[in-house]
C-alpha positions in Angstrom: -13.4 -95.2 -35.9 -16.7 -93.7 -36.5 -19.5 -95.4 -37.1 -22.4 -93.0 -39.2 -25.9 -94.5 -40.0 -27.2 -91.3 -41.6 -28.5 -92.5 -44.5 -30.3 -95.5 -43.1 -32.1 -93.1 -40.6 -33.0 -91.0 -43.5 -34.7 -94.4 -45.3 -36.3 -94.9 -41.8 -38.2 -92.0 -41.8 -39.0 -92.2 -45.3 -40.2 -95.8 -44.8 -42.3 -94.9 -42.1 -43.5 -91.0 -43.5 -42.1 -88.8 -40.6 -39.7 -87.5 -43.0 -41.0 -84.7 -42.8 -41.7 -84.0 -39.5 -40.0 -80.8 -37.7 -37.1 -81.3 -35.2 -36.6 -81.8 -31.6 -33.6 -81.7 -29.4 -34.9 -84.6 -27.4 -36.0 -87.9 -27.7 -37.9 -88.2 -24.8 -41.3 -86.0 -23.4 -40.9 -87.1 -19.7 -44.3 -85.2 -19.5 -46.0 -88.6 -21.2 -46.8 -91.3 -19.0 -46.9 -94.8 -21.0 -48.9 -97.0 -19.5 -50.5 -100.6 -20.2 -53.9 -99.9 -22.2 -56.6 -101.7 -20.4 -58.8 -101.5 -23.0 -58.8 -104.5 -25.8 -55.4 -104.9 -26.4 -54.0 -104.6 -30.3 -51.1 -105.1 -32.3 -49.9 -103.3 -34.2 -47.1 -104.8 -37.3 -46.1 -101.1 -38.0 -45.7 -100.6 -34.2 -43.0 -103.6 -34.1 -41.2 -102.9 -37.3 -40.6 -99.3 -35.9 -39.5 -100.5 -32.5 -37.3 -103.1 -34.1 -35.6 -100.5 -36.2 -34.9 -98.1 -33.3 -33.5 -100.8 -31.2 -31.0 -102.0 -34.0 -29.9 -98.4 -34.6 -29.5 -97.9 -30.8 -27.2 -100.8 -30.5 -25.1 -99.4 -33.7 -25.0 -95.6 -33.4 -27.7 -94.3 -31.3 -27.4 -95.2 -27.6 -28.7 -91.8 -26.8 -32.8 -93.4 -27.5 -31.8 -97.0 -26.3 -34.3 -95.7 -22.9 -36.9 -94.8 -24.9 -37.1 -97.8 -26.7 -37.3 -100.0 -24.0 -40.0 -97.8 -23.1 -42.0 -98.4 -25.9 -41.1 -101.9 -26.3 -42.5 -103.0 -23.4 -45.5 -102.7 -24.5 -46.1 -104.2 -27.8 -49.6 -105.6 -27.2 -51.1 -103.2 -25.8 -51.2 -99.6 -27.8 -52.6 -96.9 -26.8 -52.4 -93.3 -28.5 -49.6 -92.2 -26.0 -47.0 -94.7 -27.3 -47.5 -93.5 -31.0 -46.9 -89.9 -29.9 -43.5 -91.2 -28.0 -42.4 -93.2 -31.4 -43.0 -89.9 -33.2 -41.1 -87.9 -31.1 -38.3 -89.9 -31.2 -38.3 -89.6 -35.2 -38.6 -86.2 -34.4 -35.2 -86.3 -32.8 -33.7 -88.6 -35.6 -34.7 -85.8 -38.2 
């Protein structure tokens, strides 16, 4: 058995507008270093709707970016510029 979730990736990156964003073979940059921003903390809705969405699709059909999304996860309430670039990579890789 075979489980496919092609088309809801495809309404994922519609939803979020990185449909269409150009390929990767990776989903991770281990070049980046995420890191707690020290700065005033913000939160972000569009930030937790994205992570929320990559964790259910990693526990259905994509364990290959479950790491990443811990990753990002972790750090919810505090953004910086760094975790956005990780998030779009990983829609890179989805694409």
């Amino acid at each position: 058995m075979v489980l496919i979730q092609s088309h809801y990736v495809e309404k994922l990156l519609k939803k979020f507008n990185y449909f269409s964003v150009k390929y990767v073979s990776t989903p991770y940059d281990s070049s980046i270093k995420l890191k707690k921003n020290l700065s005033k903390g913000i939160f972000s809705h569009k930030y937790s709707q994205i992570i929320g969405s990559l964790l259910y699709l990693t526990n259905f059909s994509k364990p290959e970016i479950g790491y990443v999304g811990g990753r990002v996860e972790m750090y919810t309430n505090n953004l910086d510029h760094s975790h956005w670039i990780v998030l779009e990579r990983v829609f890179r890789y989805l694409k």
